[in-house]
MIMIZA-455334 format. One record per residue (C-alpha): chain; residue number from 1; y, x, z; residue in one letter. Coordinates in steps of 0.1 Angstrom, whole numbers, m for minus. Each point is the difference from the previous one (the first is absolute). Example, Ala and Ser with C-alpha at 12.3 -4.5 7.8 and 13.67 -1.06 7.14 Angstrom:
<sites>
[site 'A'; 1; [m45; 123; 78]; 'A'];
[site 'A'; 2; [34; 14; m7]; 'S'];
</sites>
This chain:
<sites>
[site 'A'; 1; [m102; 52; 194]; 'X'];
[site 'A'; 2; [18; m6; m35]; 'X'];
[site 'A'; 3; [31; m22; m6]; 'X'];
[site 'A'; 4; [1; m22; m29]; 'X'];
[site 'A'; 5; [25; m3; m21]; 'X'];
[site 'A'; 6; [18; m29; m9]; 'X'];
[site 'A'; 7; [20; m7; m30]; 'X'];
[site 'A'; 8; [27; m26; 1]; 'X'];
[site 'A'; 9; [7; m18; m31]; 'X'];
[site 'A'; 10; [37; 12; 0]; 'X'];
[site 'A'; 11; [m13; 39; 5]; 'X'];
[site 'A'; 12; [m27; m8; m30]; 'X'];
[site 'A'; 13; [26; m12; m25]; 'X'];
[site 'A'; 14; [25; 25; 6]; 'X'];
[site 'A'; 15; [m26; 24; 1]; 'X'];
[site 'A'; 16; [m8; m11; m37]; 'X'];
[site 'A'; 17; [34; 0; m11]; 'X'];
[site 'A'; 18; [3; 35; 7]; 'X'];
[site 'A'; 19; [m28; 15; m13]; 'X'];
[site 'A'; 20; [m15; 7; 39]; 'X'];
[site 'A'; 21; [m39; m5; 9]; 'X'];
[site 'A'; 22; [m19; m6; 27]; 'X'];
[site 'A'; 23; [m13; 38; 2]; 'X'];
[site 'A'; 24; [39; 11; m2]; 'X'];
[site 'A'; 25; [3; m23; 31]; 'X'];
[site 'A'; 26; [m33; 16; 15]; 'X'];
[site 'A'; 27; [12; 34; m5]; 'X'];
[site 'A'; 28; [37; m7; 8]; 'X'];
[site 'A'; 29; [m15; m16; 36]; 'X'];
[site 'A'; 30; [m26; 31; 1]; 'X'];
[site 'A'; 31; [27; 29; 1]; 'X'];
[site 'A'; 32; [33; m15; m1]; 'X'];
[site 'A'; 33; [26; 2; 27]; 'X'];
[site 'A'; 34; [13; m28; 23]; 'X'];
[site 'A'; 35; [39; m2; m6]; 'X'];
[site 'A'; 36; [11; m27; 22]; 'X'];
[site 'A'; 37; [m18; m28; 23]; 'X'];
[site 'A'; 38; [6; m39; 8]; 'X'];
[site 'A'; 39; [m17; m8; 35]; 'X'];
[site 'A'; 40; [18; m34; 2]; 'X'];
[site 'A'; 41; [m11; m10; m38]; 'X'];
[site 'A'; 42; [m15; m31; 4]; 'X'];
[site 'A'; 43; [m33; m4; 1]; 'X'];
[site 'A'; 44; [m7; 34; 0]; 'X'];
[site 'A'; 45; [21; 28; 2]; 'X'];
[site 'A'; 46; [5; 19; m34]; 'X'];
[site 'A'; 47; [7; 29; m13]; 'X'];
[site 'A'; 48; [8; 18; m37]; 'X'];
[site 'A'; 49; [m17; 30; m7]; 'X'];
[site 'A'; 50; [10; 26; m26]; 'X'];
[site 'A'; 51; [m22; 21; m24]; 'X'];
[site 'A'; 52; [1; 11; m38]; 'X'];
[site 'A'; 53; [m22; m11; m25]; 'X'];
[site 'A'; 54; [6; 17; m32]; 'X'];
[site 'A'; 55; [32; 15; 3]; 'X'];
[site 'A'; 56; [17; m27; 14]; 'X'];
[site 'A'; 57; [9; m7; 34]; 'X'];
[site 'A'; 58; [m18; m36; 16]; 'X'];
[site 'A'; 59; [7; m25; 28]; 'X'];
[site 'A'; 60; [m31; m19; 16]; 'X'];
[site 'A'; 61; [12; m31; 24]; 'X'];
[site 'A'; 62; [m26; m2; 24]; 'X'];
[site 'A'; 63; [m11; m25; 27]; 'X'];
[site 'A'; 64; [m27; 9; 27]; 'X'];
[site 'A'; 65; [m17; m29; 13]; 'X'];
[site 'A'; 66; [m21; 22; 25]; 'X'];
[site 'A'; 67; [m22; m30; 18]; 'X'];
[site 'A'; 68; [m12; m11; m39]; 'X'];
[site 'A'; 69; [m4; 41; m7]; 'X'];
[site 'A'; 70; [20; m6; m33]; 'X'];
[site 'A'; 71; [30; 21; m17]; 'X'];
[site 'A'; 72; [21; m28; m18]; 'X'];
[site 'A'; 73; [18; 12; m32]; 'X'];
[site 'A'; 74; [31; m18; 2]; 'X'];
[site 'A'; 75; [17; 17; m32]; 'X'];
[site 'A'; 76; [1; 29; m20]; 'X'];
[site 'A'; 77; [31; 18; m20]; 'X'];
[site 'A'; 78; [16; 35; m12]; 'X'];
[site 'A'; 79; [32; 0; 21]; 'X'];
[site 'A'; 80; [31; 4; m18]; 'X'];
[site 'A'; 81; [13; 32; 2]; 'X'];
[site 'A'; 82; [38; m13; 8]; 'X'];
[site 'A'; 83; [m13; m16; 28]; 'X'];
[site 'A'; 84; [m18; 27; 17]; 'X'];
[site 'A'; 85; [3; 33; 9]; 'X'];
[site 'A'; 86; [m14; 25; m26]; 'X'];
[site 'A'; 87; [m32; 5; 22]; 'X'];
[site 'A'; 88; [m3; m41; m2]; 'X'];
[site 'A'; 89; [m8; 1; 41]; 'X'];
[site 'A'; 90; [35; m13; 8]; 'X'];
[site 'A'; 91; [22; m26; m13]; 'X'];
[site 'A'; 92; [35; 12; m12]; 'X'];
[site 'A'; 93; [27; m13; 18]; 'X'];
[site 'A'; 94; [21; m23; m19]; 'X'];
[site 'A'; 95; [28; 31; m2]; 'X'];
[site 'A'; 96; [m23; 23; m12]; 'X'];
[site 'A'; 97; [m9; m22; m33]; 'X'];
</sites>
C-alpha cells in the first residue's frame, strides 16, 4: 500500500527558499540514507534523511504517522558543512568546528 506524503508549510517554504522540489524530496526519500532517528518526537517519531540532489548534499525531516499511512515533511535544508562531518551523516562535535 503507498504512503502519502505530506508537506508542512514550514518544509514547503524552506523548500522554496532553497531552490529544493518536491521530486528532490521524492528522490532524496526514494534512495537516501536514514542518519539518525527520534522515537519520542512528538506526535510521531521523526527522522532526517540524507541524499544529494545536484551536487549538493540534502537533509529531509521526516515524520511517520503510520495509522494515517502518511510521511510528513517536516523541513528540508543543505547542512552546513562546519556543523557536520564531511560525509554530512554526523554532527561535528562542538571541538571539532
Amino acid at each position: 500500500m503507498a504512503v502519502r506524503l505530506v508537506f508542512r508549510i514550514h518544509a514547503v517554504q524552506r523548500m522554496s527558499e532553497r531552490g529544493i522540489t518536491v521530486r528532490d524530496v521524492r528522490e532524496i526519500l526514494y534512495s537516501g540514507e536514514t542518519i539518525e532517528g527520534y522515537p519520542d518526537d512528538t506526535p510521531y517519531a521523526s527522522r532526517p534523511v540524507l541524499g544529494w540532489c545536484s551536487g549538493r548534499p540534502l537533509h529531509v525531516v521526516v515524520a511517520e504517522n503510520v495509522e494515517a499511512q502518511e510521511t510528513i515533511v517536516i523541513t528540508v535544508y543543505e547542512p552546513h558543512p562546519t556543523l557536520w562531518e564531511p560525509d554530512f551523516r554526523q554532527r561535528r562535535r562542538p571541538w571539532n568546528a
